[in-house]
N, C-alpha and C positions, 0 to 999 in steps of 0.2 A: 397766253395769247394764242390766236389762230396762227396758222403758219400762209395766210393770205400775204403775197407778196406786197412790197409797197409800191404808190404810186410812181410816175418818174418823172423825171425832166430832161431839157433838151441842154449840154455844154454850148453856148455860146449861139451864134444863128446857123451854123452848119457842123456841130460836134457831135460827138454821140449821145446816143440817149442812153441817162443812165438814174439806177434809182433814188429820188426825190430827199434822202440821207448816202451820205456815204460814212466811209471807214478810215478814221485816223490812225495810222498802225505805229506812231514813232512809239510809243510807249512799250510793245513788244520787245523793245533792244534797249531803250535808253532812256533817262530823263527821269522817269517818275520809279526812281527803285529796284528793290528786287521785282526779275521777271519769269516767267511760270512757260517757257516754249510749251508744252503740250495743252495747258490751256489757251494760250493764244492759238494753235491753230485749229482746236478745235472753234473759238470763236469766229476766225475766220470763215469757216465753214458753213456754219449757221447763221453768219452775216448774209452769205449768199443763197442760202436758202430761204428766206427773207427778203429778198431783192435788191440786197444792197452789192451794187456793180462797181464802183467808185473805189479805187483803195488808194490812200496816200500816203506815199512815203518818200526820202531824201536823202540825198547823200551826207550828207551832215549826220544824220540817227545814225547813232555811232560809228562814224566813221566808216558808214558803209555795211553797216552789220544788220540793220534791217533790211535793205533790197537785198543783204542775201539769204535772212530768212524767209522773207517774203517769194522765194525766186521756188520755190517747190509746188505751192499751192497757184500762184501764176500757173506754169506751169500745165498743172493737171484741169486748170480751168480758162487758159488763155481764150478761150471764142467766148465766155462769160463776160471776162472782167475785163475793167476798164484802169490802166497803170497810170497814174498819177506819180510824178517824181520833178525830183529839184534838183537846181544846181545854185554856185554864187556864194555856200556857205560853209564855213567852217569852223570847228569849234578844236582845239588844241586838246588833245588827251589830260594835259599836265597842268592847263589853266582851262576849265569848263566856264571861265565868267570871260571869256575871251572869245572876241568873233572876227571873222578875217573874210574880209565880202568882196568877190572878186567879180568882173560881170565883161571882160576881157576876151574878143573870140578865140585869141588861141586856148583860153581857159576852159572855154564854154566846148570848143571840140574836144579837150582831154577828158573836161566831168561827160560831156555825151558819152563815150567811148567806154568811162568807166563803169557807169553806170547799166549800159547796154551786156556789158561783160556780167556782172554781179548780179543784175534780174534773168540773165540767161536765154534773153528775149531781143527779136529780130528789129523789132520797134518800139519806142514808147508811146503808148496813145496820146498820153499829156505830159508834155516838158514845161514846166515854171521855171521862172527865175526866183529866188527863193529870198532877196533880199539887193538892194540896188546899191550900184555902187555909184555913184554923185558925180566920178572921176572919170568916167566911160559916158560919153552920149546916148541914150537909152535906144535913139536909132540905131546905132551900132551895134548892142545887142542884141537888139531883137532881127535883125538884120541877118546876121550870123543865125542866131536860132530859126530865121524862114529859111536857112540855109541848109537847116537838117530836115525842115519839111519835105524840099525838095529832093535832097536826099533821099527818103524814107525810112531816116533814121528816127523819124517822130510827127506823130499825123498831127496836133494840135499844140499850139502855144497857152499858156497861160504866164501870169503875175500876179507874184506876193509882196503884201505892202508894198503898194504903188500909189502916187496922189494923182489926184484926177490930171491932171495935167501930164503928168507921166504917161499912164492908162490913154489917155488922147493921144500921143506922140508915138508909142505903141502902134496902136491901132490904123495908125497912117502908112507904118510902115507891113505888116501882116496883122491879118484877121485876130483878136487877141478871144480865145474862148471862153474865158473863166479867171475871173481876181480871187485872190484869197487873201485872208485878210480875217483879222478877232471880231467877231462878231457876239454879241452876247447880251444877256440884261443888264451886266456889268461893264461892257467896252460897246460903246456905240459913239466915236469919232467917226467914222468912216457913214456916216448917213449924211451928212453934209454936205461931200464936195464927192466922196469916192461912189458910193450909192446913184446916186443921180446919172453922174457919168458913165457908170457900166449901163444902165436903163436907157442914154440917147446911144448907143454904142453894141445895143445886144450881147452882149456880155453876160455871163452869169459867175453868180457870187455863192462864193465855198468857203461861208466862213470856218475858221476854228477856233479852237477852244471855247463851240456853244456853251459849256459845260464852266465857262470859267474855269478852267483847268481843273474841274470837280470841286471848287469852294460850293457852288450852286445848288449841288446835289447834298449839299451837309456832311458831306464823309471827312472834312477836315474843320477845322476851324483856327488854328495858329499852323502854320507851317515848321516853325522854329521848333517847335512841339510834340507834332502829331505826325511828321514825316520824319522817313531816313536820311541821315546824312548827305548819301548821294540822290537824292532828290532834286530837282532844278528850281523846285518853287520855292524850296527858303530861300532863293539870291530875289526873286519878285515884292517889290517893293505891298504890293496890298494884302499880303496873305502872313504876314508877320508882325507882332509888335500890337501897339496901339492901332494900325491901317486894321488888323485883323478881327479886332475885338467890333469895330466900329461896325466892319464889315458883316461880320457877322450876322448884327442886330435887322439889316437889309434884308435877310432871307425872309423875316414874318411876314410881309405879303406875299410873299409866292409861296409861303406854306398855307398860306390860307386859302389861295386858288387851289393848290393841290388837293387841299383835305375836301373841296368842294368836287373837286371831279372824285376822287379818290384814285387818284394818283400818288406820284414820285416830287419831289421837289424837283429834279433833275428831270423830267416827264416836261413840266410846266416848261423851264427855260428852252426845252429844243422845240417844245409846242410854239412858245412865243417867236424863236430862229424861224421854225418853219412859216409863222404864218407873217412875216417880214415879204414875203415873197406879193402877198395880197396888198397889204399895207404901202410897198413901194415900187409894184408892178412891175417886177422883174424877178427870173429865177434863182432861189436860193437853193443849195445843196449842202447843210450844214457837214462836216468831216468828225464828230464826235468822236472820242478815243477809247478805248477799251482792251481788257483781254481776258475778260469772261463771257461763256455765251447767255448767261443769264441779264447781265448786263445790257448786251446790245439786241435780245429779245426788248428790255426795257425801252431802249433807244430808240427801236425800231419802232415800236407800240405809239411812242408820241405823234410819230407822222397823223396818226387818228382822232387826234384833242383837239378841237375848235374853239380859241379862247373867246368869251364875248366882248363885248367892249367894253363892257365895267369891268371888266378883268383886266383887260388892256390898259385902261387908265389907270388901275391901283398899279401894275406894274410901271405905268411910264416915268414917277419918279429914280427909280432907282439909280440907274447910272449916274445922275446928277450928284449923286451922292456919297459916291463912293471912294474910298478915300486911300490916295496912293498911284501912283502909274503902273501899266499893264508889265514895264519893263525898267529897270533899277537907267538903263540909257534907252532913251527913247528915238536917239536919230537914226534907228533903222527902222524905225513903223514908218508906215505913209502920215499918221499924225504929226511927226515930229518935223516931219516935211512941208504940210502943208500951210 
């Protein structure tokens, strides 16, 4: 591919502009296996050569160990890039199928504080809430976090899995820039109630795992199988088992768009992410995961695929279809909410 930068978009109605894909970086430290540091930051590098400004990461990816890989190349490119980071979530070293959701202000100023120390940086561009706690008034969190705005401990809020009634109550309280939230050919709950309401709201949507956490792209097809042990996706209910095989079978039309542009299977799904943005008139930024640069040259490349509408339509069964939930517990998605 050319090294022609990519299009961009604007975070929310006063955020930054930034390029039109970004960069899911939990995978560099955790979750999906063994991890390669010197190809992940080469990929990094190439992401930004490329145009991709957007990097997301959380205090949860291992326990902190991604914002501090990530805290070098910040760093050498801070007037570039645009820091994306979370708080609210925690996963226990000793039980990884265990999640501990806090959303509590004096919580919310120790993860600020901690985080700010580990990326090595004076501000966060974008602070998320990374997961909601049902126990805390969502005014009161977001409350505290326009707290650090003013601060200058963090220029932009965002939220992850929030239902639209959330994301409204949000918003009343500060400016909310960007929901994030699964997005994909495979997970589209969030067009219903969440969708609609970032579009009356200015808001723009960062989904992740466009890639279906890479089932989309064909590079797996049983989890139980084809991944390592410490893997997070044999605990996900659709990539295992009978849900897997089923799942599977769902790829052949988007292999067949692919083979038509001559593309990636993986191409197609962030093509479809991206052109979401047309279809529901509001900004999408899909955060795709990677840690090779050949890879997110491929990523990048998508932003260029115009699917038609017969394309559109052979893809619009799919999610209907698919069999299993995005998460073994569902009541931390904004679905299981709404």
């Amino acid at each position: 591919m050319t090294d022609s930068r990519i299009p961009t978009a604007r975070l929310g109605e006063n955020g930054p502009e930034v390029g039109v894909q970004g960069l899911g970086c939990m995978g560099m430290s955790f979750a999906y296996g063994p991890v390669d540091a010197e190809a992940s930051r080469a990929t990094l590098e190439r992401a930004l050569e490329l145009g991709i400004t957007l990097y997301d990461t959380a205090d949860a990816y291992g326990q902190g160990e991604n914002e501090k890989f990530l805290s070098p190349f910040f760093k050498a490119h801070r007037d570039e890039v645009v820091i994306a980071t979370k708080f609210a979530l925690s996963i226990p070293a000793d039980d990884p199928t265990r999640r501990i959701i806090r959303n509590d202000p004096p919580y919310i100023r120790q993860a600020v504080e901690a985080s700010l120390k580990r990326l090595d940086v004076d501000v966060i561009d974008l602070y998320y809430m990374h997961r909601r706690d049902v126990n805390v008034p969502i005014e009161e969190s977001v409350g505290t976090m326009a707290e650090l705005v003013r601060e200058g401990k963090v220029k932009h809020l965002g939220l992850s899995e929030v239902t639209a009634g959330e994301l409204r109550a949000a918003q009343a309280v500060h400016p909310i820039a960007a929901v994030q939230s699964e997005w994909s050919l495979f997970s589209r709950d969030i067009e219903a109630k969440v969708v609609p309401a970032a579009r009356e709201l200015g808001v723009t949507l960062v989904p992740y795992s466009p890639l279906g956490r890479g089932f989309l792209t064909g590079s797996f097809t049983d989890a139980a199988k084809d991944l390592t042990a410490d893997d997070f996706r044999r605990q996900q209910p659709r990539f295992t088992g009978d849900n897997a095989a089923a799942n599977a079978a769902l790829l052949e039309p988007i292999r067949q768009v692919a083979d038509a542009h001559g593309v990636s299977l993986g191409q197609v799904a962030l093509a479809w992410v991206q052109q979401q943005s047309e279809v529901h008139g509001l900004p999408v930024v899909p955060i795709p995961g990677t840690r090779k640069p050949a890879r997110v040259e491929e990523n990048a490349a998508a932003t260029g695929i115009e699917l038609t509408k017969e394309e559109l339509e052979l893809l619009e069964p799919i999610a209907g279809r698919v069999a299993g939930d995005r998460y073994a517990d569902m009541r931390f998605s904004s679905a299981g909410r709404e």
